[in-house]
C-alpha positions as CSV (number, residue, x, y, z in Angstrom):
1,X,1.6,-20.5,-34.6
2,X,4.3,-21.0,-31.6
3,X,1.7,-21.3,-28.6
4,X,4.5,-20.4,-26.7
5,X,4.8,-16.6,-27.9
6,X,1.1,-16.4,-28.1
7,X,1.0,-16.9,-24.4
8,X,4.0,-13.8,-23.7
9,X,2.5,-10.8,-21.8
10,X,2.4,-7.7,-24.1
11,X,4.0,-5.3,-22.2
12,X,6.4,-5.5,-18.9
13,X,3.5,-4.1,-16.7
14,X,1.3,-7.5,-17.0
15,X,4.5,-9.0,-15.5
16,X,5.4,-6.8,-13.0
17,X,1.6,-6.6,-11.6
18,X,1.5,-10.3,-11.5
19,X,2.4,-11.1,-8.0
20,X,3.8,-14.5,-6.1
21,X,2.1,-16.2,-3.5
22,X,4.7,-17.6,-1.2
23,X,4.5,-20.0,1.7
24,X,6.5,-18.9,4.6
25,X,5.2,-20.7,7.4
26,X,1.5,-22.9,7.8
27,X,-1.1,-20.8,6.5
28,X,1.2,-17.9,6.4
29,X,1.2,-16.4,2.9
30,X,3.3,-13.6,1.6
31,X,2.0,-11.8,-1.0
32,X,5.1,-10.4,-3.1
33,X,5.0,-7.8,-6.1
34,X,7.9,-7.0,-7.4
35,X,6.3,-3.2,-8.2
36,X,2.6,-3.4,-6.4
37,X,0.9,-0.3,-7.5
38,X,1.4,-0.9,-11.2
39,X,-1.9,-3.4,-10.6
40,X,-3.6,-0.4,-9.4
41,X,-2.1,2.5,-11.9
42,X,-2.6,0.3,-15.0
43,X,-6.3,-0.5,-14.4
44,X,-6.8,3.1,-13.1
45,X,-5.6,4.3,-16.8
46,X,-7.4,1.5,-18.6
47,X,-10.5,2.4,-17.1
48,X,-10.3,6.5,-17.8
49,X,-9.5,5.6,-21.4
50,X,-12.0,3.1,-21.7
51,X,-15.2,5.8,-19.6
52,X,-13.5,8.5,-22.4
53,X,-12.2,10.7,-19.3
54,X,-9.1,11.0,-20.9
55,X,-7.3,10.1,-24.0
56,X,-4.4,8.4,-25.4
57,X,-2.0,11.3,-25.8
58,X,-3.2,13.5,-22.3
59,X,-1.0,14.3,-19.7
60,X,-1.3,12.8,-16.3
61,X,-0.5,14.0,-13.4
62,X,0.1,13.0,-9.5
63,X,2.4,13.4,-6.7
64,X,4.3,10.4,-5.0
65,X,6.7,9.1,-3.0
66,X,8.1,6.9,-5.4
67,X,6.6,3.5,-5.9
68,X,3.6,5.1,-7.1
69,X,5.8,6.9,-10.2
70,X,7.2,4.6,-11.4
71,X,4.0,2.6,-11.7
72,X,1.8,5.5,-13.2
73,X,5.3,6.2,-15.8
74,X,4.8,2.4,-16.6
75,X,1.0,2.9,-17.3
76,X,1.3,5.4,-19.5
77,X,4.0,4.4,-21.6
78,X,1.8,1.3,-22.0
79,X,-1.2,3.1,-23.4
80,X,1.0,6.1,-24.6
81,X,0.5,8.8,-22.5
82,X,2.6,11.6,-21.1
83,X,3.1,11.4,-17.3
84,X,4.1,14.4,-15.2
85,X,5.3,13.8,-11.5
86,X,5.8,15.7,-8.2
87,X,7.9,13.8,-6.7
88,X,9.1,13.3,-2.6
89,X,12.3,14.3,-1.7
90,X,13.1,10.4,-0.9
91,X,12.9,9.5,-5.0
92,X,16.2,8.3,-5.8
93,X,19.2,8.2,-8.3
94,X,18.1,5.0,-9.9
95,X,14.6,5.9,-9.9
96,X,15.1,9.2,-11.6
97,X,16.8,7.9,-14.3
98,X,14.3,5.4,-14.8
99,X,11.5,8.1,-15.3
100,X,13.4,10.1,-17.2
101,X,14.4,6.8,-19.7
102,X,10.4,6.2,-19.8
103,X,9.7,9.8,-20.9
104,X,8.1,10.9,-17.4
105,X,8.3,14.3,-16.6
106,X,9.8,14.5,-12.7
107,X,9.6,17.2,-10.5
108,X,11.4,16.5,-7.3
109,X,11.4,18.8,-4.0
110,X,14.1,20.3,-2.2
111,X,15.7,18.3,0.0
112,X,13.8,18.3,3.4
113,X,13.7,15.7,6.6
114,X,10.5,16.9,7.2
115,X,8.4,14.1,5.0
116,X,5.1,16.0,6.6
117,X,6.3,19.3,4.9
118,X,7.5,17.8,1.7
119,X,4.2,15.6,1.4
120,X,2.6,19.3,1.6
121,X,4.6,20.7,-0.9
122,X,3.8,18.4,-3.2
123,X,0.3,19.1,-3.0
124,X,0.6,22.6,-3.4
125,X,2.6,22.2,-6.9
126,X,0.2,20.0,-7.8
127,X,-2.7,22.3,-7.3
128,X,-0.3,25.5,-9.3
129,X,0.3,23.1,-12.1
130,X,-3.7,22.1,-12.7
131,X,-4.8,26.2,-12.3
132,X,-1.7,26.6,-15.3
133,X,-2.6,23.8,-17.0
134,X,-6.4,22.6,-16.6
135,X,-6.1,20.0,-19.5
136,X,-3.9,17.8,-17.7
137,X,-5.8,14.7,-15.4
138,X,-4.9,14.8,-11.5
139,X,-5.1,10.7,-10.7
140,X,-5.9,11.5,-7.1
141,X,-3.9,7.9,-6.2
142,X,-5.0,8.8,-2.8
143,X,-8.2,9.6,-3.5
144,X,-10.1,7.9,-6.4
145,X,-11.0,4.7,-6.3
146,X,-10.6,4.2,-9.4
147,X,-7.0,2.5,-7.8
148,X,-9.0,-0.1,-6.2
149,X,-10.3,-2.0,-9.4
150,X,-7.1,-3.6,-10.1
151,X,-6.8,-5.4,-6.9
152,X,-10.1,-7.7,-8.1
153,X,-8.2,-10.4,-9.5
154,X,-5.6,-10.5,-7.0
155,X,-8.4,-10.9,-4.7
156,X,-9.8,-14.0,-6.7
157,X,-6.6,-15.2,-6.9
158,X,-5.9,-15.2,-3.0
159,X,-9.1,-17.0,-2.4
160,X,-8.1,-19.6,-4.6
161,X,-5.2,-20.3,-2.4
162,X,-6.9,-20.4,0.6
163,X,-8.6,-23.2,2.3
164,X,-12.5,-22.9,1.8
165,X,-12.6,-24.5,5.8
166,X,-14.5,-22.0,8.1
167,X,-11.5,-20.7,9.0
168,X,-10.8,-17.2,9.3
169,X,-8.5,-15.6,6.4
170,X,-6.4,-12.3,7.7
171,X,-4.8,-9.8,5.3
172,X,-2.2,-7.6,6.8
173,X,-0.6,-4.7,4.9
174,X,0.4,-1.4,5.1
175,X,-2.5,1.4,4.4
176,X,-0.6,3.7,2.6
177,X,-3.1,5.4,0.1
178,X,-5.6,2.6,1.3
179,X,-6.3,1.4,-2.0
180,X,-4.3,-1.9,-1.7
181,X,-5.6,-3.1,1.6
182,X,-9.0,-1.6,1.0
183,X,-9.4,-3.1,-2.2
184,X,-8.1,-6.3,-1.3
185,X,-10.6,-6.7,1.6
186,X,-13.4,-5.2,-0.6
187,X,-13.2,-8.1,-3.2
188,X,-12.3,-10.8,-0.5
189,X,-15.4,-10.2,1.7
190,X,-17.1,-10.2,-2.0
191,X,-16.1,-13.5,-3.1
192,X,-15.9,-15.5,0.1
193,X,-19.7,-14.3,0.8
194,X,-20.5,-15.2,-2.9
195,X,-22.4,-12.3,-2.5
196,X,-24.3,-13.1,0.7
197,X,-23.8,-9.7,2.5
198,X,-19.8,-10.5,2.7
199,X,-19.1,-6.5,3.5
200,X,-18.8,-7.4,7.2
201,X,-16.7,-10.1,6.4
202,X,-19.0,-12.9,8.2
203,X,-19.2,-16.4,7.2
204,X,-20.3,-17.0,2.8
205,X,-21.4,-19.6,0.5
206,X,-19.2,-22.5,0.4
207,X,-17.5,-22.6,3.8
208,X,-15.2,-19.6,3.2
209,X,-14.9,-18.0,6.4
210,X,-15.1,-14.4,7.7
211,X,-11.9,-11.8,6.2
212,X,-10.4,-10.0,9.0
213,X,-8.3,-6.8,7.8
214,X,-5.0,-5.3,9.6
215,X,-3.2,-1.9,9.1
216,X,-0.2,-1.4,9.4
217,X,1.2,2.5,10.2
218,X,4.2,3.9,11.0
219,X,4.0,6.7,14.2
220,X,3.2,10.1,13.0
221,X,1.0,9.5,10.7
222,X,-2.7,10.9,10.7
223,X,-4.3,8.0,9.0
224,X,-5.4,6.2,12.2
225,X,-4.0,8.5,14.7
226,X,-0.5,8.5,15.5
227,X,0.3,11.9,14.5
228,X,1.2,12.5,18.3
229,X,3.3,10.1,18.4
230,X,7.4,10.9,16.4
231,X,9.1,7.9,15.8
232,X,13.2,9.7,15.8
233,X,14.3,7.2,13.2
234,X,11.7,8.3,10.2
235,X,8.3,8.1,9.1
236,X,8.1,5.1,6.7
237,X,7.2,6.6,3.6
238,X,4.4,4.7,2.3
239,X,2.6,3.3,4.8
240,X,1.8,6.3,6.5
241,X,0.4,10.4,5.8
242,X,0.6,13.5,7.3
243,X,-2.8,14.4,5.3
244,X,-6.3,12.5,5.3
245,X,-6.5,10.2,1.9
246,X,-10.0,9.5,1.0
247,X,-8.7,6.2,-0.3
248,X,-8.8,4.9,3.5
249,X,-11.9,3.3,4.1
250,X,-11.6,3.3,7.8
251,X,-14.4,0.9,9.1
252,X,-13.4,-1.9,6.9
253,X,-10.4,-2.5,9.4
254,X,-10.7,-4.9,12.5
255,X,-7.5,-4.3,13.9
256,X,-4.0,-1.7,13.7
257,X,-0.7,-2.5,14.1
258,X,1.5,0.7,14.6
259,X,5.3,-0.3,14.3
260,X,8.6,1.6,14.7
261,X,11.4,1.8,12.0
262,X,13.2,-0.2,14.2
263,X,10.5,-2.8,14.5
264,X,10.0,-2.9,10.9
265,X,13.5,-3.3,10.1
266,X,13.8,-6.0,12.0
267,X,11.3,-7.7,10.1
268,X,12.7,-7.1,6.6
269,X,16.0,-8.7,7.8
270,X,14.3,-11.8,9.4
271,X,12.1,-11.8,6.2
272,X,15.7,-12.8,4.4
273,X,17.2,-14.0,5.9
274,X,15.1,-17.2,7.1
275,X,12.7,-17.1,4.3
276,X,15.2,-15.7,1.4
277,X,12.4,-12.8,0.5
278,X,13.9,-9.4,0.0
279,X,11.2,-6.7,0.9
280,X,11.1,-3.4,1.6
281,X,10.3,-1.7,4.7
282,X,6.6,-1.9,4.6
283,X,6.9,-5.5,3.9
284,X,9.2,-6.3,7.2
285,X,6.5,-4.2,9.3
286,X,3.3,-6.1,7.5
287,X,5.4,-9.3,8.0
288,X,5.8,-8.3,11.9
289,X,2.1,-8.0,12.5
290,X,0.9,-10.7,10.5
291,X,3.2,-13.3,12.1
292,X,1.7,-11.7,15.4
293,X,-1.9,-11.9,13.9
294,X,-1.3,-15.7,12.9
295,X,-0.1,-17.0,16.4
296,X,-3.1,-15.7,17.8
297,X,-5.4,-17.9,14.6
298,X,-3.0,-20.5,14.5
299,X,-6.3,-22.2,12.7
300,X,-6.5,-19.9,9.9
301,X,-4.9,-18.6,7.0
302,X,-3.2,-14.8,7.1
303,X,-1.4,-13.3,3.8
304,X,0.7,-10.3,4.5
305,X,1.3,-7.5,1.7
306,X,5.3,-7.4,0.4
307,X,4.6,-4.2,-1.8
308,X,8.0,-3.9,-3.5
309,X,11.5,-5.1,-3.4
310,X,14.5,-4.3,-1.1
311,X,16.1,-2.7,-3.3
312,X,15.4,0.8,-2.3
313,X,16.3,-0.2,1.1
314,X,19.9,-2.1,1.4
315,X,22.1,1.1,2.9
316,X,19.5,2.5,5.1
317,X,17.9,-1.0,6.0
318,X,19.8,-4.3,5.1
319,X,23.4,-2.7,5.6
320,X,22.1,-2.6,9.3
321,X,21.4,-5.9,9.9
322,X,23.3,-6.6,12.9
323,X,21.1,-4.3,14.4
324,X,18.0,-6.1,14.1
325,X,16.0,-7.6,16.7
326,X,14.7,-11.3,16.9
327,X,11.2,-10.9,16.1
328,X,10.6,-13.6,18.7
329,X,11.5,-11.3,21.1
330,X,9.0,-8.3,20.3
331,X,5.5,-8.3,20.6
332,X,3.2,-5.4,20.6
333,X,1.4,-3.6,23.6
334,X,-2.3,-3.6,23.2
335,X,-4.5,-0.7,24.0
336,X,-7.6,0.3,23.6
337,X,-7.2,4.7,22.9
338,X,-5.2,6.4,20.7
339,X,-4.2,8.1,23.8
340,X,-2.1,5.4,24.8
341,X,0.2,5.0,21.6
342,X,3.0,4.5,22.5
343,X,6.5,3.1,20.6
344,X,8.0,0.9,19.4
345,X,5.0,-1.4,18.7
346,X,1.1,-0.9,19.9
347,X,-1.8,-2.9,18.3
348,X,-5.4,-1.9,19.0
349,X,-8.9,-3.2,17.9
350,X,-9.9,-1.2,15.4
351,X,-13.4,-3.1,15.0
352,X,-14.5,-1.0,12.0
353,X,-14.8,2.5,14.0
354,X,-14.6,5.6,11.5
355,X,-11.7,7.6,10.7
356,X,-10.2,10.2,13.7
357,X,-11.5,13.5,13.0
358,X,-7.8,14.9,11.6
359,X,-8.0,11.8,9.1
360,X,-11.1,13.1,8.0
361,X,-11.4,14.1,4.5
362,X,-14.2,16.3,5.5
363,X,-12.0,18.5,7.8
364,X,-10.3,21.8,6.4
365,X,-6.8,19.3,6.1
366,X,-8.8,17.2,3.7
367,X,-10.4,19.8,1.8
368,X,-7.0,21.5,1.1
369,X,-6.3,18.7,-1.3
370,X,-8.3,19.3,-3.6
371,X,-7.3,22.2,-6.4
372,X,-8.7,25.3,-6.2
C-alpha cells in the first residue's frame, strides 16, 4: 500500500481545521487557520452524532455572520447532513455560491447598516423556523459548548510549541462567540497545570508557566461593555455582539483590548506587509494587542488568533492601505471603568471579573435567545 495516500486527510475539513503556527517576531506566534471555526463546527457535529442527539440525514440549523456557515455547511456535508442558515446581511457573493454548491440552505437578511438590528433579526427567524419545524437541531454556536471541544488539540499543539521555561504564555484573540478563545485557554491552563488546579492559570507540572488570556472587541459591542461606545467606521463582525452569548466565559479573561476599525486595519496591513500573512480584520486587531501584550513580557511567549484569511477583506480593508497607521505609533489608553472607553484603542485589566450585567445571559436580552 502507497503510505503516502494512506496518510491523505479524508475530507477537506481535516485540512482546513489544521492551522499554522508561524513565527513573526521572538516568542510571537501567529496562529493562522485558513477557515477557524470548522475545528469547532466539525467536532460540535461529531459529537451530536456520536451522544445520538442527532442523525446523519437531520437538518441543522444556526444563524451567522459568515465564517461560521461556511464551517457548519462543511460539517455537514462531511457527515451528510442538511444545513439551513440565517445568514448576516454582510455574507457575500462568493460565499453564497459556495453554500449553495455545498447544498446549504441560506437565508440572508435585507440589507441593513445596522449589524445590531440584523444580528436580531436573525434570531427571530431562527426561533419562527424551530416553532415550524421542531425536528430541525438549533447549534446554538454561541451558546453550547459543545463548540469548545475542538479547540483541545489545538491547545496541545500550542503547548508543544512553547517553551516549558516559567515564562508566562499569552493568547490574544478576538471573543467573538467565545468559544475559540475560551476553549483555547480552558485546555492551555489544563495541560500546562498537568492537572494541578491550572484553571487560574498559575504555575503547573513541568515548568510551564501561568496562561494569561486577552479579548479583543470591537466598540459597540455588549460582550465586555462597549455598547456605549459607536465606532462611525463599523462594528467588526465577529469579534463583537449586540446580544449576550453564553459561550463567553467572562472570568477566564485577565485583560481587554477594545480597538477601532481603523486600529485594526492598520494591523491587517502591517500584518502583510512585513510578515507576508494575509488576515482578516479580527486578525490585524488580535495582532495589534498581542504585539502590545508582548512588549510588556518581552520574556514570554504570546500567540495571537488569525481566524480566517483576507480574502473577505481586500476592498473594504487592503484596498486602503495607504491609510494605515504605523502600529509603532499607536498604543492603547489604559483605564480601569468601562466608563472611561473611549476610541480608537482602550485596554483594561480585566482580572477575571464576571460579565456586565447587559452581557448577561441571565438578563431578559439573553433569555430572548432562546426559542419560544
Amino acid at each position: 500500500m502507497d503510505t503516502h495516500m494512506a496518510e491523505a486527510d479524508e475530507h477537506i475539513t481535516e485540512a482546513i481545521g489544521r492551522p499554522d503556527l508561524i513565527r513573526v517576531d521572538d516568542r510571537l506566534i501567529c496562529l493562522r487557520f485558513e477557515t477557524m471555526k470548522v475545528v469547532s463546527a466539525l467536532a460540535a457535529v461529531r459529537q451530536l452524532l456520536e451522544s445520538g442527539k442527532v442523525r446523519r440525514g437531520d437538518t441543522l440549523l444556526d444563524s451567522s455572520s459568515g465564517i461560521y456557515a461556511y464551517a457548519l455547511a462543511l460539517a455537514c456535508h462531511r457527515y451528510g447532513m442538511r444545513c439551513h442558515i440565517i445568514g448576516s446581511t454582510t455574507v457575500d457573493h462568493t460565499l453564497r455560491t459556495q453554500l449553495a454548491v455545498l447544498g446549504a440552505h441560506l437565508e440572508q437578511m435585507p440589507p441593513s447598516s445596522d449589524l445590531r438590528l440584523d444580528q436580531k433579526r436573525r434570531v427571530a427567524r431562527v426561533r419562527e423556523i424551530l416553532r415550524a419545524h421542531p425536528e430541525y437541531h438549533w447549534m446554538r454556536q454561541y451558546h453550547d459548548d459543545v463548540h469548545y471541544l475542538g479547540y483541545r488539540a489545538i491547545a496541545e499543539r500550542i503547548h508543544a510549541a512553547a517553551p516549558v521555561d516559567g515564562s508566562p504564555l499569552t493568547l490574544v484573540g478576538g471573543v467573538g462567540s467565545g468559544a475559540s478563545t475560551g476553549a483555547l485557554a480552558r485546555y492551555l491552563r489544563e495541560v500546562r497545570s498537568d492537572g494541578a488546579g491550572g484553571a487560574d492559570g498559575t504555575d503547573g507540572a513541568g515548568g510551564a508557566g501561568p496562561v494569561r488570556l486577552a479579548g479583543v472587541q470591537p466598540f459597540g459591542s455588549v460582550t465586555f461593555g462597549s455598547e456605549h461606545v459607536a465606532d462611525p467606521e463599523i462594528i467588526i463582525a465577529g469579534i463583537g455582539s449586540s446580544i449576550p452569548f453564553g459561550n463567553v466565559t467572562h472570568t477566564a479573561y485577565d485583560t481587554v483590548h477594545w480597538l477601532s476599525f481603523h486600529t485594526a486595519l492598520s494591523g491587517s496591513v502591517e500584518l502583510l506587509r512585513r510578515h507576508a500573512v494575509f488576515a482578516g480584520l479580527s486578525t490585524g486587531a488580535g495582532y495589534a494587542a498581542a504585539r502590545w501584550e508582548h512588549a510588556r513580557e518581552p520574556g514570554g511567549t504570546t500567540v495571537f488568533i488569525a481566524p480566517d484569511t483576507g480574502h473577505r477583506y481586500v476592498d473594504t480593508v487592503f484596498a486602503r492601505h495607504r491609510e494605515a497607521a504605523d502600529l509603532d505609533d499607536l498604543a492603547p489608553r489604559t483605564v480601569s471603568s468601562l466608563d472611561d472607553l473611549a476610541m480608537p484603542w482602550t485596554r483594561m485589566e480585566w482580572n477575571g471579573a464576571p460579565a456586565p450585567a447587559p452581557a448577561s445571559v441571565g438578563t431578559d436580552a439573553g433569555a430572548a435567545k432562546e426559542p419560544a
